[in-house]
N, C-alpha and C positions, 0 to 999 in steps of 0.2 A: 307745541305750546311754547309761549316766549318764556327766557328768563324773570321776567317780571310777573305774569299769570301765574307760572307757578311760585314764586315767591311769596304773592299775595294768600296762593290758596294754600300752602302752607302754616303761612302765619295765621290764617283763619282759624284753621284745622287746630291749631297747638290754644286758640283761645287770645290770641294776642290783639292787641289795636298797634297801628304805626308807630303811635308814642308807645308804649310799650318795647316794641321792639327796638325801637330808634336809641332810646334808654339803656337798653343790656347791649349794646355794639357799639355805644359812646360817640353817636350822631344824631343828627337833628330829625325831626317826623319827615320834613321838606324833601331831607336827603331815602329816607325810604320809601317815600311818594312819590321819585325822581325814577329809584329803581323797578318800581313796578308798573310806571306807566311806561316803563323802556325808553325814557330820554335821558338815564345817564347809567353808568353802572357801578356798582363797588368794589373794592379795592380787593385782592385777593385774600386778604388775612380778615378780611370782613364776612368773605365769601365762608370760609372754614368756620368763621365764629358762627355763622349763620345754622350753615348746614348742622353744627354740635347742638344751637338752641332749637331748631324745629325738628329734629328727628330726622333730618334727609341725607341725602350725599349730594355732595360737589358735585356728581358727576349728574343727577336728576338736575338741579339747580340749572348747570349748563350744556349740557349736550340735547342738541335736537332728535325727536327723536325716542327721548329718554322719559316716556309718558308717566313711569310707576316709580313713584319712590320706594316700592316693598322690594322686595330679593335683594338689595345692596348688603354686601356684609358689612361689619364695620372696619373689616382686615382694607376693607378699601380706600378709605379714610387716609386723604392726604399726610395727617396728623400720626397715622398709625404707620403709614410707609417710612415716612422720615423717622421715627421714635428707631424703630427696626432698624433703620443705617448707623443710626447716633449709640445705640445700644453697646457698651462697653467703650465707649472714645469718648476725649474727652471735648465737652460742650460750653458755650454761656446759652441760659435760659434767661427769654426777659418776659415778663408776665406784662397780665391787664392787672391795671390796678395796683392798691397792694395788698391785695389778699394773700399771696404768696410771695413771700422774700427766700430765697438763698442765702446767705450773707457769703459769699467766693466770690473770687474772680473766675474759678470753670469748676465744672462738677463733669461727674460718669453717669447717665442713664444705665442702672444697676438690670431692669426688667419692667415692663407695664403690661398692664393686665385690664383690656373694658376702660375705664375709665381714669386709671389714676398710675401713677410712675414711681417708682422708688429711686431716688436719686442720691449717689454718696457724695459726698462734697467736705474740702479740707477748713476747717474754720481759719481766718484768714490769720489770727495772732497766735493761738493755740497750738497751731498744727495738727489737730485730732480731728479725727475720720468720725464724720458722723451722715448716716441715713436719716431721708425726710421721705414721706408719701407724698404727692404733690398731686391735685387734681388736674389733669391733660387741658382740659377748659380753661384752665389759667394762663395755659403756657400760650402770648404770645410772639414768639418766634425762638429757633435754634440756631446757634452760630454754632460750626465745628470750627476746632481750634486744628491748626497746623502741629503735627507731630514728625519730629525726624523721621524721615524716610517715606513724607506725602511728597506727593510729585507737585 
C-alpha cells in the first residue's frame, strides 16, 4: 500500500476531511490531495505531525510492506528517540504555533513521559531555574547546542 492510501485511510479512520487535516499541519487541502494521490510528498516534520494527529507511526506511513498500523510502540516514535538523546543536554525547542513559548535562549529536557516533557530552562533576565510541562505535539524541532568537549 502506497504512502498516500494509507495516509487517506488513516485520516478516514480518525474522522478527518482533507481540510481538516490540511488545517492542523498549517497547509492547504490541495497540498493533502497532492500527498494522497502520490504526486507529491510531505515534508518530514509534517510526516511526525501527521503520524502524532492520526494515531500511526512514521514507520506505517512509509515503509512498504508495513500493512498494520497496530503493534507500533510509541518508544518508536521519531519524537521519542530524539527526546531520549536530548534528555539532560542542553537544547533550543522551537514549536508550532504559539501555544507553547519558552522564553530562553536553551533549556534541559528534564524527562518525558506518553505525551508531554518537562523542561528546565533559565529565564533569560532573572537568572532563575524554572520547570514547564510542555506538550511533545508542539515541539516543532530540536537543536542541540554545542558543549565543551563535543566533537
Amino acid at each position: 500500500m502506497s504512502m498516500g492510501s494509507k495516509l487517506a485511510q488513516a485520516r478516514r479512520k480518525n474522522n478527518l476531511t482533507q481540510e481538516q487535516l490540511a488545517e492542523q499541519l498549517g497547509v492547504t487541502r490541495q497540498a493533502v490531495s497532492r500527498w494522497e494521490s502520490d504526486t507529491a510528498y510531505p515534508e518530514t516534520d509534517k510526516i511526525v505531525r501527521m503520524s502524532q494527529l492520526l494515531g500511526v507511526s512514521c514507520d506505517w506511513l512509509l515503509r512498504d510492506g508495513a500493512d498494520s498500523p497496530e503493534g507500533t510502540a510509541p518508544a518508536a516514535s521519531p519524537v521519542t528517540r530524539l527526546l531520549a538523546q536530548a534528555a539532560g543536554r542542553r537544547v533550543q525547542l522551537a514549536f508550532y504555533g504559539d501555544e507553547t513559548a519558552i522564553p530562553c535562549d536553551w533549556c534541559v529536557i528534564r524527562e518525558f513521559d506518553g505525551a508531554w516533557a518537562n523542561v528546565e530552562f533559565v529565564k533569560e533576565k532573572k537568572g532563575q531555574r524554572e520547570n514547564q510541562l510542555i506538550p511533545l505535539s508542539s515541539i516543532r524541532s530540536i537543536t542541540f547546542i554545542k558543549e565543551k568537549g563535543d566533537a
